[in-house]
C-alpha positions as CSV (number, residue, x, y, z in Angstrom):
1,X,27.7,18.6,8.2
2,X,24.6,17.5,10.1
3,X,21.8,20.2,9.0
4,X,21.4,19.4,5.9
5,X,20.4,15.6,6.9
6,X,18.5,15.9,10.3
7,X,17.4,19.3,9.9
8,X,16.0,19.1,6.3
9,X,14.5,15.6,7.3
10,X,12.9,16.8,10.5
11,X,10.4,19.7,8.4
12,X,10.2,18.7,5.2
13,X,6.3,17.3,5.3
14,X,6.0,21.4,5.7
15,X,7.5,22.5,2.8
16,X,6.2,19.7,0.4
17,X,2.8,21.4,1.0
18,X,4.0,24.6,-0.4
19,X,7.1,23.7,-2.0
20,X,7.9,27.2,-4.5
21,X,6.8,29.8,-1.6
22,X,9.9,32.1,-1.4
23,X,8.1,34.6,1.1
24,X,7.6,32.3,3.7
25,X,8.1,29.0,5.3
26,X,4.8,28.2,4.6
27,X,1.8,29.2,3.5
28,X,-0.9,29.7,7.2
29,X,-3.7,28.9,4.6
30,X,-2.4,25.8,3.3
31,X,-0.4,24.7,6.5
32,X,-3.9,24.8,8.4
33,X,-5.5,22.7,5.2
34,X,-3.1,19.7,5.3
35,X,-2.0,19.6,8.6
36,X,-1.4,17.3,10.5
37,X,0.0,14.3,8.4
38,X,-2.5,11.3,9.3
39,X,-0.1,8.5,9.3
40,X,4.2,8.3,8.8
41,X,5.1,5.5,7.7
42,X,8.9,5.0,8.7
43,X,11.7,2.2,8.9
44,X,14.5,1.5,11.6
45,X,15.3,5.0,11.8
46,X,11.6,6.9,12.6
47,X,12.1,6.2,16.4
48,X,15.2,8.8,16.2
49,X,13.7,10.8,13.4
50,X,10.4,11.1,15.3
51,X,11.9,12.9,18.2
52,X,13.6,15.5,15.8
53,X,10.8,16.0,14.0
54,X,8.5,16.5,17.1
55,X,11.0,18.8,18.9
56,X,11.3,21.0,15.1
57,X,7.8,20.6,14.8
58,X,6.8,21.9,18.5
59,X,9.5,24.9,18.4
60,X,7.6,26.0,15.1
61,X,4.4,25.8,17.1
62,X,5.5,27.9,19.4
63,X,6.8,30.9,17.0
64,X,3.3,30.4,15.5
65,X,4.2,29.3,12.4
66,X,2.6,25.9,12.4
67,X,-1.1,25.4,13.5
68,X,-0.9,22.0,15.4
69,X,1.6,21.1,18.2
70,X,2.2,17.9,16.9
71,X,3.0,16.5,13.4
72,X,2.1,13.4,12.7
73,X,-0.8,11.7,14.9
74,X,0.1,7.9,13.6
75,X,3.3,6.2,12.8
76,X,3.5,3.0,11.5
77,X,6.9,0.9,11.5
78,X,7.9,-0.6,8.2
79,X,9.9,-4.2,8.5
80,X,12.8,-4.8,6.4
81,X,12.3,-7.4,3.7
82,X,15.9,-9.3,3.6
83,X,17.4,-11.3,1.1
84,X,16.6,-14.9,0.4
85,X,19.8,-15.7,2.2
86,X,18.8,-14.4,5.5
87,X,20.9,-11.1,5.2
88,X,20.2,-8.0,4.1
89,X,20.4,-7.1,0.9
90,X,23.9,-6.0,-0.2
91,X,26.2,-5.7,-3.3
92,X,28.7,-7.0,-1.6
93,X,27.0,-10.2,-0.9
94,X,25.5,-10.6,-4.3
95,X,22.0,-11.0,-2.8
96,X,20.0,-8.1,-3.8
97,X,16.7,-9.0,-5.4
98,X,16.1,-6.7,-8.5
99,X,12.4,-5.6,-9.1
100,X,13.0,-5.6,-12.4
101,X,14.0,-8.7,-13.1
102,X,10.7,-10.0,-10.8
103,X,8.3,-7.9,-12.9
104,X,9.6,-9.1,-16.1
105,X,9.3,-12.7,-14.5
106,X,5.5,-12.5,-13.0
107,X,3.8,-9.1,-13.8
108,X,4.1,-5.8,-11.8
109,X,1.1,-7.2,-10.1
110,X,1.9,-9.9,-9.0
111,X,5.1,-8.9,-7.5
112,X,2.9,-6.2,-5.6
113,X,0.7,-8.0,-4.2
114,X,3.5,-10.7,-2.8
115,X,5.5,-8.0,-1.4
116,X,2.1,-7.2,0.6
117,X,1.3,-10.7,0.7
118,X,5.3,-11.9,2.4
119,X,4.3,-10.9,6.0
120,X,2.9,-8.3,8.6
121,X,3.9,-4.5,7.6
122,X,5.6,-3.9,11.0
123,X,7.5,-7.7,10.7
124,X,11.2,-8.1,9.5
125,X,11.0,-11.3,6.5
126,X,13.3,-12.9,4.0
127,X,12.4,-13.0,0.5
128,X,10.7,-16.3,-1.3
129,X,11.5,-15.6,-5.0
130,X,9.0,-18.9,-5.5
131,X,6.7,-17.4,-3.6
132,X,5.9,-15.2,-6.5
133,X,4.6,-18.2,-8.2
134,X,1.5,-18.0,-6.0
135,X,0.5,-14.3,-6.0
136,X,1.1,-15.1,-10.3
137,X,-1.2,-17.7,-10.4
138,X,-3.9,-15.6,-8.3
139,X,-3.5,-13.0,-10.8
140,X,-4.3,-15.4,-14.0
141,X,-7.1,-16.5,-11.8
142,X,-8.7,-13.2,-11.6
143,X,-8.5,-13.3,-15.3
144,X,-10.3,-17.0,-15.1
145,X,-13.0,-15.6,-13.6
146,X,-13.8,-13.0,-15.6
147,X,-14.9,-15.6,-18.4
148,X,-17.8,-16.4,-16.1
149,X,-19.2,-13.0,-15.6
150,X,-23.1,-12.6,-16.6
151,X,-25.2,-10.0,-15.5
152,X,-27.8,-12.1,-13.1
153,X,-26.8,-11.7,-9.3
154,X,-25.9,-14.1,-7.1
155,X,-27.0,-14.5,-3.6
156,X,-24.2,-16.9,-2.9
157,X,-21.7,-14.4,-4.3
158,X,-22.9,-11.8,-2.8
159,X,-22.6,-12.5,1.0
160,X,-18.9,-13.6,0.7
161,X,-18.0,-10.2,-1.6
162,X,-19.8,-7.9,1.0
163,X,-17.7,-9.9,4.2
164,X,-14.3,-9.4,1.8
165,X,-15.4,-5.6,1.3
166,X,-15.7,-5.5,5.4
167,X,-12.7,-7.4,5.8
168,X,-10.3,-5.6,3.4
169,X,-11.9,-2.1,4.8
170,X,-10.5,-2.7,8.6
171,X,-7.2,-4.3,7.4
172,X,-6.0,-1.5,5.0
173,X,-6.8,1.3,8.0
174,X,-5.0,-1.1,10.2
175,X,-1.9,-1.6,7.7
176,X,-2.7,-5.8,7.5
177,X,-2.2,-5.8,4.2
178,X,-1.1,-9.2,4.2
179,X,-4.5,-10.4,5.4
180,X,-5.7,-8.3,3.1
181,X,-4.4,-10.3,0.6
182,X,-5.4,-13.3,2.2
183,X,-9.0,-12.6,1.8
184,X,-8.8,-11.6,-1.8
185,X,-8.1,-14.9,-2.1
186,X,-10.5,-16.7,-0.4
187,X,-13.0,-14.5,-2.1
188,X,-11.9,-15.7,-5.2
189,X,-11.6,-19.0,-4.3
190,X,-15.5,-18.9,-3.7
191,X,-15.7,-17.3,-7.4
192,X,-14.0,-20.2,-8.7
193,X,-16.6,-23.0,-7.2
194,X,-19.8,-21.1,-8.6
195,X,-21.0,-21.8,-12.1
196,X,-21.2,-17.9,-13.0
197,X,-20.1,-15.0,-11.0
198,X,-22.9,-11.7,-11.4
199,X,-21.0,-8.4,-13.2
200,X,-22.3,-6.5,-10.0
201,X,-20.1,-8.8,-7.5
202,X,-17.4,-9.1,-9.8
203,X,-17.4,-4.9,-10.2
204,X,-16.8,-4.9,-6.5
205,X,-14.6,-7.4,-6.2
206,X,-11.9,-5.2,-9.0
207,X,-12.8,-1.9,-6.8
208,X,-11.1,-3.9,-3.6
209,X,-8.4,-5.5,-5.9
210,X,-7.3,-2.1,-7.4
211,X,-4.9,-1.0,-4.5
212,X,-3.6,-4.3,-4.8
213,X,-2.9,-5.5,-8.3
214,X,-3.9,-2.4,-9.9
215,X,-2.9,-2.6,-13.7
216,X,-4.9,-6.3,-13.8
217,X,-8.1,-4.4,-12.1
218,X,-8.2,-1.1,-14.6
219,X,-7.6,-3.2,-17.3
220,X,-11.3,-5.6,-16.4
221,X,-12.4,-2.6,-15.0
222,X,-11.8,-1.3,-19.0
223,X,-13.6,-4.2,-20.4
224,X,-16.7,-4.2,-18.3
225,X,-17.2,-1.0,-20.2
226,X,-16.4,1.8,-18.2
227,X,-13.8,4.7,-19.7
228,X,-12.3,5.6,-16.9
229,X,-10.4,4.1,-13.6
């Protein structure tokens, strides 16, 4: 009863890298190309499913039929996000948050960039249903902004887009994505206080939102004439 969980689980990074090959586990080619996975991301469960994984993954090294003795070099914990009750989320407490319902209330944006926005990666955090109402009214500011963009460059602009670019650079390798966030913000809040923002600045400034509120950055991507994303 148990193979079909932890043994499936503990190899299939392998076989999503070659997923039709009905020769062999895995291609040697391709194995050697995309191993080792650079970062697995897992929940309250990876501390267990890393040992299996590294004990499948080291027995497969030693039959020579994976290039690197271990599989993943970085694992990053994911926190639980709970329900606004404290709790976590459950039918049977009627306090399930559906992401449905929140996109239809504030944008698919916004409601990605406040589930980046609620709290460290690694940190366990209830859900703030109002605090969608802040990462929505960041989003219509990005649109604000846009109304101001000439083409001249700004000086003033330009030293706080290049410190956001530097910022938002080290916290996405280190998984701070809610400081990441954080500075968007700020950046923008500098935008709002200048008379005109430059189309160069405000081109970067969309390149660093795009991960982050990505339909709402293609689509002002889109209208400062380029065709594609």
């Amino acid at each position: 009863n148990t193979m079909p969980q932890w043994a499936g689980s503990s190899w299939y990074y392998l076989r999503y890298i070659d997923p039709h090959n009905n020769q062999a586990l895995i291609d040697s080619s391709k194995e050697k190309e995309w191993m080792p996975v650079d970062v697995y991301v897992g929940g309250d469960h990876a501390t267990r499913h890393l040992i299996y994984a590294r004990f499948w993954h080291k027995f497969l090294f030693d039959i020579g039929a994976v290039s690197t003795e271990e599989p993943f070099p970085r694992l990053e914990f994911l926190g639980f996000i709970l329900a606004e009750d404290g709790r976590k989320m459950s039918k049977r407490w009627g306090n399930i948050i559906n992401p449905d319902e929140m996109v239809s209330r504030f944008g698919a944006d916004a409601f990605r960039l406040y589930e980046m926005f609620i709290g460290p990666f690694e940190n366990t955090v209830p859900w703030n249903t109002d605090g969608m109402v802040g990462t929505r009214r960041f989003v219509e500011k990005v649109w604000k902004i846009f109304q101001k963009v000439i083409e001249k460059n700004s000086e003033d602009n330009s030293k706080i887009i290049h410190k956001t670019i530097k910022k938002i650079t080290e916290d996405i390798e280190a998984f701070k994505f809610n400081t990441a966030v954080s500075a968007l913000m700020i950046c923008l809040n500098e935008f709002e206080k200048s008379e005109s923002v430059s189309k160069d600045d405000f081109k970067m400034f969309l390149q660093i939102l795009a991960p982050f509120a990505p339909h709402m950055a293609d689509e002002l991507w889109e209208q400062l004439g380029h065709t594609e994303t």
